[in-house]
C-alpha positions in Angstrom: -87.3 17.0 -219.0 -88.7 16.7 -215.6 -86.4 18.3 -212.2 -84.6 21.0 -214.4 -83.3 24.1 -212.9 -84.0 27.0 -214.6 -80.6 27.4 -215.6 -80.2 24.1 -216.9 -83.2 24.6 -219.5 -81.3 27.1 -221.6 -78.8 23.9 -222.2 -81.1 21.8 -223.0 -81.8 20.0 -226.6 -84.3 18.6 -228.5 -84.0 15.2 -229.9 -84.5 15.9 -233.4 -80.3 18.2 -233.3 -79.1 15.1 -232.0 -80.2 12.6 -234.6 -77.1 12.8 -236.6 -74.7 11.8 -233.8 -72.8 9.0 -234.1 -73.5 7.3 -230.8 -72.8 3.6 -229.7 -76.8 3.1 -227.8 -79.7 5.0 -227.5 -78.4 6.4 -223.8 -75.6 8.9 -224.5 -72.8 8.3 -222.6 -69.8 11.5 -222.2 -67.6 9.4 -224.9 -70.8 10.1 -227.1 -70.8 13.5 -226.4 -67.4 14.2 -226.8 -66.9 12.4 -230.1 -69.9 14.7 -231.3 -69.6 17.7 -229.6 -65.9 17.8 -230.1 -65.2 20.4 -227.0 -61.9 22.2 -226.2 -63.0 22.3 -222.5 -64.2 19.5 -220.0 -64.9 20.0 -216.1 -65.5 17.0 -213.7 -68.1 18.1 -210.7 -69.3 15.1 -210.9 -67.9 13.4 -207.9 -67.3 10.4 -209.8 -63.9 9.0 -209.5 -62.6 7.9 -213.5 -65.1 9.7 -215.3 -62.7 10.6 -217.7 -61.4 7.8 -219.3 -58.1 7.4 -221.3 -60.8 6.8 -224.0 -62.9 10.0 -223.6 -59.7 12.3 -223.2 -57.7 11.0 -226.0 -60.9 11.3 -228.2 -60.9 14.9 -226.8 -57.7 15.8 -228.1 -58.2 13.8 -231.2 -60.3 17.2 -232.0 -58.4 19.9 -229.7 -54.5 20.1 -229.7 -54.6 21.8 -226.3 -57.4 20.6 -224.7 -58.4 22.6 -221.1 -59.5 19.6 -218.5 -60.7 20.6 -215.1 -61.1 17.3 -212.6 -62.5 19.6 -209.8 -64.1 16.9 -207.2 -62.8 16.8 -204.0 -61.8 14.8 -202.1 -58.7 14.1 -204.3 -60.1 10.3 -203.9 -63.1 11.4 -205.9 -61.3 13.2 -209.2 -62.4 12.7 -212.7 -59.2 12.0 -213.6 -55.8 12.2 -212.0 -53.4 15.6 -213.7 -50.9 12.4 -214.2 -53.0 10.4 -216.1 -53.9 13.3 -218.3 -51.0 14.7 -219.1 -50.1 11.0 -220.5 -53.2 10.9 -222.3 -52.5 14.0 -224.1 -48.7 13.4 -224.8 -48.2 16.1 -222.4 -51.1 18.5 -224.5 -53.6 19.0 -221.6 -53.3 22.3 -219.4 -55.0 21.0 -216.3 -56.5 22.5 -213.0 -58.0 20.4 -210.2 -60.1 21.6 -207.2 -57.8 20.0 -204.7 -53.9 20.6 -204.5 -51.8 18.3 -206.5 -47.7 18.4 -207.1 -46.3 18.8 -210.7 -46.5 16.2 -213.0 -43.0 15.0 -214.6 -43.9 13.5 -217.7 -40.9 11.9 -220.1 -38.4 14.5 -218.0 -40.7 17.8 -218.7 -42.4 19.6 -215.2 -45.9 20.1 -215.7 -47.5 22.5 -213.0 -50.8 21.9 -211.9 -53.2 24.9 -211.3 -55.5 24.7 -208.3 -59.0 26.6 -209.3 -60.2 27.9 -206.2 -63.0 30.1 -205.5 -60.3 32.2 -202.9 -59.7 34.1 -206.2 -62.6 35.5 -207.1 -65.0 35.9 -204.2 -62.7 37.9 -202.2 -62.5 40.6 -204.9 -66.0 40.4 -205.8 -67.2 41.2 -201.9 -65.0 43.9 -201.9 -65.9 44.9 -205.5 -69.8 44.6 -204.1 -68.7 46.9 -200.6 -66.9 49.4 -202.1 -69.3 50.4 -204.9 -72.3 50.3 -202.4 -73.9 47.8 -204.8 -77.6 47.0 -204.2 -76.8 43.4 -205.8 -74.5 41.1 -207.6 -75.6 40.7 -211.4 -74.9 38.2 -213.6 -72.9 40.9 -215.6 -70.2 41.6 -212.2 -69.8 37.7 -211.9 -68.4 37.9 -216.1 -66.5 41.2 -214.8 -64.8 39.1 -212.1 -64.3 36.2 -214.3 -62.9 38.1 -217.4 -60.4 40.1 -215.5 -59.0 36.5 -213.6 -58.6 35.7 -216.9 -56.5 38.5 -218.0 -54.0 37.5 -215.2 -53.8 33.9 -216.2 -50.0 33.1 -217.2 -50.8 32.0 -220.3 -52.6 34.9 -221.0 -49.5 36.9 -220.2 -46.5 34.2 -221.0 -48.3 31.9 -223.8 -46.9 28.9 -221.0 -47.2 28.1 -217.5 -50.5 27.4 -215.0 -54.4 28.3 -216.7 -54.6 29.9 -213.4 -52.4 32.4 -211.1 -50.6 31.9 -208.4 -51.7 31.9 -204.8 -48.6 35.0 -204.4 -50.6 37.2 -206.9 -53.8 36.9 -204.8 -53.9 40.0 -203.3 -53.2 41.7 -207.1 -55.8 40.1 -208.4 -58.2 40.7 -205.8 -57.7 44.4 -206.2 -58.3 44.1 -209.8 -61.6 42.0 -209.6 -62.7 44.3 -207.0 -62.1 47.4 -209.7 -64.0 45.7 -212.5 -67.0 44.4 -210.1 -67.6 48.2 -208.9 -67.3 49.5 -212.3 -70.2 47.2 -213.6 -71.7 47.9 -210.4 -71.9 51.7 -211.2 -72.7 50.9 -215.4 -75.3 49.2 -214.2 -76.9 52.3 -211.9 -76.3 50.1 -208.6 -73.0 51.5 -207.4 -73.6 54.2 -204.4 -69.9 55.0 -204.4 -67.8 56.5 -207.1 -64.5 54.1 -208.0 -62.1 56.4 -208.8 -59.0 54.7 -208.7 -57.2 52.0 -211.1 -55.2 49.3 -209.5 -52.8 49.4 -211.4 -52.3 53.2 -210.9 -54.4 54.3 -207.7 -55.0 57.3 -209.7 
């Protein structure tokens, strides 16, 4: 395939693993690949507003009782999908996060909170991660680092309920933590210049 970015040819596939699909024409459309595919996770950067039809996410958690969906476009006007129209879909299923700021959804007299995924909580903590250890670069390896601990702070990850994200109030905690676990890599790497002594959690 012609125009591919380097990191986009470790995705692709060849005809021949797709020839069992049960597709509606010979151009795959997202329904296709969702009915095949079956995934538990679906981001929008598409900038296509409706991409994600009432069709492709109730096919989605046909296959995934608690499907992840991510409508990250901005402007709001531009979404995948709306966290309202979702949340129906899924018979209040979904856990969603959008790139732009939306209010709670109340769906059949339940709150649903809507997680913003912004970038505010992850580069912060890895430029500090990157100036403290003195590192010569940022690897692929720090980026996980930074990812995996965010993770570790989601409240579902701590609570089994709530946001797939934390909130903006727990910034500055989590920021310290990323920062930790970027430097660390840094150094298991060989491309720290600074020794990172101290936990965040401890400061020892």
């Amino acid at each position: 395939m012609p125009n591919l970015l380097p990191f986009q040819t470790k995705l692709v596939q060849k005809r021949e693993n797709l020839s069992d699909w049960d597709t509606d024409s010979d151009v795959l459309s997202l329904l296709d690949v969702v009915r095949n595919v079956k995934p538990d996770i679906l981001i929008g950067v598409s900038g296509q507003t409706g991409l994600f039809t009432e069709e492709i996410i109730r096919e989605m958690h046909k296959h995934c009782p608690r499907p992840i969906v991510m409508p990250l476009s901005n402007p709001t006007s531009r979404v995948e999908a709306t966290p309202q129209d979702i949340i129906a879909w899924t018979e209040g299923n979904a856990l969603v996060a959008t790139g732009s700021p939306f209010n709670p959804v109340v769906w059949k007299d339940k709150i649903y909170p809507i997680a913003q995924c912004n970038n505010a909580f992850i580069f912060p903590g890895i430029g500090l991660g990157v100036i403290a250890s003195g590192a010569s670069r940022i690897t692929d390896e720090m980026l996980m680092s930074a990812s995996e601990t965010l993770a570790q702070y989601s409240p579902l990850v701590l609570n089994g309920e709530g946001l797939v994200l934390p909130e903006l109030k727990d910034i500055q905690k989590v920021s310290r933590a990323i920062a930790f676990a970027v430097g660390k890599m840094a150094q298991q790497q060989g491309r720290g210049g600074e020794n990172l002594c101290r936990s965040p959690a401890t400061g020892h």
